[in-house]
N, C-alpha and C positions, 0 to 999 in steps of 0.2 A: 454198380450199374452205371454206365454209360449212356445216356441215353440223351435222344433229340426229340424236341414237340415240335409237327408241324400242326398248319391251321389256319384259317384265314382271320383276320381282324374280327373280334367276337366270338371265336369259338369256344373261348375257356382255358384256353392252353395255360393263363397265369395260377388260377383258382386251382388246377390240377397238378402245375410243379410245384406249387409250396404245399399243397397235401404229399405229395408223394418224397418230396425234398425232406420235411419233417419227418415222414414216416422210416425213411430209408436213412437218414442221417445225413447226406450231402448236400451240395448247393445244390439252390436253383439260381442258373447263371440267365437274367434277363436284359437282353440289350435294350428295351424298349424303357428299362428302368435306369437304367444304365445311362443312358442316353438326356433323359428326365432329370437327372438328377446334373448332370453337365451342365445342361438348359439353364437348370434353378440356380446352379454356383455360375451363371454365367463365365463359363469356362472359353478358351479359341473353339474347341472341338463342339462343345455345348452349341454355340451361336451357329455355327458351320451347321451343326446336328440340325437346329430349331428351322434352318430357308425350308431344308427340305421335309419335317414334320408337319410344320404347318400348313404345307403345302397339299399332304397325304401321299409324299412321294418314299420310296422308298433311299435311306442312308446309302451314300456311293461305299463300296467294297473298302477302298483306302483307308475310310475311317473305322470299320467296324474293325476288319480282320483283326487287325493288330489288338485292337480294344481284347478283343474275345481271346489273341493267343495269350496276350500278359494275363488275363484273369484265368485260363485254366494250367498257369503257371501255381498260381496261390497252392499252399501247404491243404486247403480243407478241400481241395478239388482230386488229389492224390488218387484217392478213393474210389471216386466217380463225382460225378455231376449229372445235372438237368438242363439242357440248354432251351430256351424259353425263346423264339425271335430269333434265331441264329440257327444253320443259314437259310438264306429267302432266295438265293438264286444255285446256279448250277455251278456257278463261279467261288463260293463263296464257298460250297458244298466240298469243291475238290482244294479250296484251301484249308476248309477244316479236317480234310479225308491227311493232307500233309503234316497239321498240325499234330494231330492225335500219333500219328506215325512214328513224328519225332520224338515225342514223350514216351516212346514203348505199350500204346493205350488201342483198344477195338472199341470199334464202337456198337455195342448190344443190341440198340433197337432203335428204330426210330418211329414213334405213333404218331400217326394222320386224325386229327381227330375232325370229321367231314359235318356239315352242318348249312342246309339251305341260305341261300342269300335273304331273302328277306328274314328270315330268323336273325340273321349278325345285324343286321340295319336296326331292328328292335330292340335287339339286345343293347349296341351301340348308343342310339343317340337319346336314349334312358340313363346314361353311367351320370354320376357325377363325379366330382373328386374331390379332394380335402385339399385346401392350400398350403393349411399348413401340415398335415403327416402324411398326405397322400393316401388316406382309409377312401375306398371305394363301398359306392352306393350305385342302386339303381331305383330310379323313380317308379316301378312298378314292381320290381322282383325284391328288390332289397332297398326299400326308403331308409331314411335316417328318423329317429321320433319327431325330432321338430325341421321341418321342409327349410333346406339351404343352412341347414346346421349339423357340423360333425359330431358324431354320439362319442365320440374319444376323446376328444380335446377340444369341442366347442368350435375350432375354424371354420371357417367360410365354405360353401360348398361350391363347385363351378363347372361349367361342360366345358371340359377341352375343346378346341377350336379341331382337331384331328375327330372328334365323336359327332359333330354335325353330320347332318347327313346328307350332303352333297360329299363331305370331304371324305364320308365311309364308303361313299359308291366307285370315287375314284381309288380308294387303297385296296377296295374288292376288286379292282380293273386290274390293276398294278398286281395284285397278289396274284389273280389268276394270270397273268401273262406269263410274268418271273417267276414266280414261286412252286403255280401247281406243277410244275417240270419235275419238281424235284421229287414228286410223285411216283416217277416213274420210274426217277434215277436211282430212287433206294429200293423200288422193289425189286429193279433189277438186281441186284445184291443181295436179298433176300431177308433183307432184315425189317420191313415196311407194316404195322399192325394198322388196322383203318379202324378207327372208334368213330361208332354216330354219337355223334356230341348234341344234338339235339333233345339228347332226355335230359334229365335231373342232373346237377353235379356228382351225385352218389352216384348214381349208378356210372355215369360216367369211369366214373375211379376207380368205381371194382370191377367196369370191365377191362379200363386198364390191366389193372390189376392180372386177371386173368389171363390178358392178352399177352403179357410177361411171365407167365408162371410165378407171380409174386405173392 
């Protein structure tokens, strides 16, 4: 299985490709992690990544593409993958339409998982993070036992400067400019399943699920 997750900032799209990545055996390829993790090793690319994170603007095309052809180059991606955050515009869509191409690969599906603005705003500036292993929480859906402490390894907990919510209204701006196009540009092609992301994770997953014949 080939497959792409779209979704706006908050929809779940991470929670749903490591269930279904583990389920399925392949990666879930997420640039958003991807990206976090450059940041953290204060990498060129990383720093370059961090102007426009913090900002809530979306990574220029230059940096990502390449990021995403060398990683669905890797030996575990062979198989199929999950792309999680990749791509977010039209541009980016028809260089990953070239990439796959080249590797002799189709791409299966791609699920919209759709989910009201103020729902992602809630969901959003509730998250917290772990500094040090990156375990996600959320202050009203998923607390940690003791408040601003990680239940895995005790690190610090902390709200990304991108989960405030001034900085989530502009990455919902920016998503819906760029991104929801790409809406339209996969159903044109016939491969587009639209999941309400708005219930449960479960249920989310099995309608996944269904909406693949999986």
């Amino acid at each position: 299985m080939r497959l792409v997750l779209l979704g706006p900032p908050g929809a779940g799209k991470g929670t749903q490709a490591v269930e279904l990545a583990e389920e399925w055996g392949i990666p879930h390829i997420s640039t958003g992690d991807m990206f976090r993790q450059a940041v953290k090793d204060e990498t060129a690319m990383g720093k370059k990544a961090k102007e426009y994170m913090d900002k809530g603007l979306l990574v220029p095309d230059e940096v990502v593409v390449g990021l995403v052809e060398e990683r669905l180059g890797f030996q575990d991606a062979a198989e199929g993958f999950i792309l999680d955050g990749f791509p977010r515009t039209i541009a980016q869509a028809d260089a990953l339409a070239g990439i796959i191409h080249s590797m002799g690969y189709v791409l299966d599906a791609v699920v919209n998982i759709v989910v009201p603005e103020e729902i992602l705003v809630k969901r959003l500036a509730g998250r917290r993070v772990c500094r040090n292993c990156s375990a996600t929480y959320h202050i009203e859906f998923n607390p940690p036992k003791k408040e601003g402490v990680c239940d895995k390894c005790g690190g610090e907990l902390y709200q990304r400067d991108d989960d405030k919510e001034e900085t989530i209204r502009k990455r919902l701006k920016e998503y819906n400019e760029k991104t929801s196009p790409l809406v339209a540009y996969y159903a044109g092609k016939g491969i587009l399943r639209n999941i309400d992301g708005s219930e449960s994770a479960d249920i989310v997953l099995d309608n996944i699920r269904k909406a693949l014949g999986r």
